[in-house]
C-alpha positions, 0 to 999 in steps of 0.5 A, spaced: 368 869 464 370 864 459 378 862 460 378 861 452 374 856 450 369 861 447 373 865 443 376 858 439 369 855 438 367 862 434 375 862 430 373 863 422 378 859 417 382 865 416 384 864 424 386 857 424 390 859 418 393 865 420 394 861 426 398 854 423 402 859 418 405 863 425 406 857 428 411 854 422 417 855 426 422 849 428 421 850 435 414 848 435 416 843 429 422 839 434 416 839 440 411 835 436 416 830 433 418 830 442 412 829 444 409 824 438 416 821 440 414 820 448 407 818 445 409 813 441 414 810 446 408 808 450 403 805 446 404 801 441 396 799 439 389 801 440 386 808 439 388 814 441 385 821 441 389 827 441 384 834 444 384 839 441 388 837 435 388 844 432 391 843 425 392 836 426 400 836 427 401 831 433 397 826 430 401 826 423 408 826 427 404 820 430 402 816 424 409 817 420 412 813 426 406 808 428 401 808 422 398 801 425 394 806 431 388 808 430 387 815 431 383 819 433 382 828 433 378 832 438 377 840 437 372 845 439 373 850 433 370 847 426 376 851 424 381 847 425 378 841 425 378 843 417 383 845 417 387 838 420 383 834 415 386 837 410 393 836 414 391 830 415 389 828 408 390 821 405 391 818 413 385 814 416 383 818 422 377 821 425 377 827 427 371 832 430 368 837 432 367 838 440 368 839 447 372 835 451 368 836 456 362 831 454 363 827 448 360 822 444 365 817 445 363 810 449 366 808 455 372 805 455 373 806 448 381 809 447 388 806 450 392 813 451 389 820 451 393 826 450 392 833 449 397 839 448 397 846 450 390 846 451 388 844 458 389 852 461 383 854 456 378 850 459 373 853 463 370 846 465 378 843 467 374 838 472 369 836 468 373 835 462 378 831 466 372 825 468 371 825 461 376 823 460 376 818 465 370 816 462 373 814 455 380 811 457 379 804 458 382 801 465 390 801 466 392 805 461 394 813 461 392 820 459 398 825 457 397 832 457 403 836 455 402 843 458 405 849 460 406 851 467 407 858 471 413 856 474 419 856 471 426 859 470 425 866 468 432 867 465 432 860 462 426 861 458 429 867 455 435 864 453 431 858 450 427 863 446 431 867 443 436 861 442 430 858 438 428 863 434 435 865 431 434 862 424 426 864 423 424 871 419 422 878 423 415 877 423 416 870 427 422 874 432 416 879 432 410 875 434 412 869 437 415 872 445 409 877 445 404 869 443 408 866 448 407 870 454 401 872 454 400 864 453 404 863 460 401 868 463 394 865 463 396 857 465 396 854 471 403 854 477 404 847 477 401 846 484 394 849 482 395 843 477 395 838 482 389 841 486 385 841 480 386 833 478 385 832 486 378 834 485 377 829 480 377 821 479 384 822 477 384 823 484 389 818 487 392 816 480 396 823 477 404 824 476 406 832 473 413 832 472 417 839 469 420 836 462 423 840 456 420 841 450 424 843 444 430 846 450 423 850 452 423 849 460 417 851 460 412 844 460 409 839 465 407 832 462 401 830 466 400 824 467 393 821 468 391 813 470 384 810 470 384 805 475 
C-alpha cells in the first residue's frame, strides 16, 4: 500500500491549487523564509535541488537571497510542477516531473539537496535516499526538513493556535485537522534513523529536533556523502 506517493502523482490541477491557497498562512510563510535562510547560509554556489517542491516556494525564498545558485526542482505530481512554474515565472530554474526514487540526473551533479515535508510519503525512502546519494557530489550535504512523531503534545497545541490567531475561519477550520493527519503519518525520530542505517548515508547522518515557525514539530536530517 502506497504511503502517498501514488494519490500526489494522480493530483489534477485544481488540487494543487486548492492546496497552494490553503497553504497561504503566515506560518507556512515564516517556515520557508527559515529554512531557504538555513539553506542559504550552507551553500553559496553550485546547483541545488529541492524534492518535491510542490508550488515552488523554498526555491523562491531561495533565489531572492542567493539568485547566483542554480536552481533546481523535483515533484512527482505534473500538477505541481505546473503550478511551480507559474510561481517561479521570470526565474532560471529547472523544474520536473519525478520521482526521487530514480531520476534522470548525473552523478555527482548538485552541491546541496533538500526536501521539505515529503520524506514521509515516500514508498521507497531507502532507495530514494541512495538516489540522492547518487546525485550529491563528495563532501557536500542533503537537508531535509521533516516532521517527526515525537514531540510535545501541549506545546504543539499552543504554537498552533498561537499561529493561526490572525488568519480566516476556513484556515483556523482546516489547517489542525491537515496538520494531525500529516503527524500522524510521519516517522518517530528513531525509526528516521533506522531507515538511513540502511542506506549509503549509513555512517554520515545527523537529526536534530528544530523549530520551524515556533512549531516544535521538525527534524533537520542531515545527510553527507563521503
Amino acid at each position: 500500500m502506497s504511503r502517498g506517493e501514488q494519490n500526489f502523482v494522480k493530483l489534477p490541477r485544481f488540487g494543487a491549487s486548492l492546496y497552494d491557497r490553503l497553504t497561504h498562512i503566515r506560518a507556512v510563510e515564516t517556515q520557508v523564509k527559515e529554512i531557504a535562510q538555513d539553506l542559504c547560509a550552507r551553500v553559496k554556489q553550485g546547483r541545488l535541488l529541492d524534492v518535491g517542491t510542490g508550488p515552488g516556494r523554498v526555491l523562491l525564498e531561495i533565489h531572492k537571497r542567493n539568485p547566483q545558485l542554480e536552481l533546481c526542482g523535483l515533484d512527482i505530481a505534473d500538477a505541481m510542477v505546473q503550478l511551480a512554474k507559474q510561481n517561479l515565472a521570470g526565474i532560471d530554474v529547472d523544474l520536473r516531473q519525478g520521482n526521487i526514487r530514480r531520476t534522470s540526473y548525473a552523478d555527482d551533479a548538485f552541491d546541496l539537496v533538500t526536501c521539505t515535508g515529503s520524506f514521509y510519503l515516500w514508498d521507497y525512502p531507502e532507495e530514494c535516499l541512495d538516489e540522492i546519494h547518487r546525485i550529491l557530489k563528495k563532501d557536500r550535504s542533503a537537508y531535509l526538513f521533516e516532521t517527526h512523531r515525537d514531540y510535545d503534545g501541549d506545546e504543539f497545541r499552543r504554537a498552533m493556535r498561537a499561529n493561526l490567531r490572525q488568519e480566516n475561519l476556513l484556515q483556523r477550520m482546516l489547517t489542525p485537522i491537515f496538520l494531525e493527519k500529516q503527524l500522524g503519518m510521519t516517522y518517530r525520530t528513531a525509526e528516521v534513523a533506522e531507515i538511513i542505517k540502511r542506506t549509503k548515508f549509513a555512517d554520515s547522518f545527523t537529526l536534530e529536533e528544530i523549530t520551524l515557525a515556533s512549531m516544535p514539530v521538525w527534524l533537520r536530517i542531515t545527510l553527507t556523502k563521503k
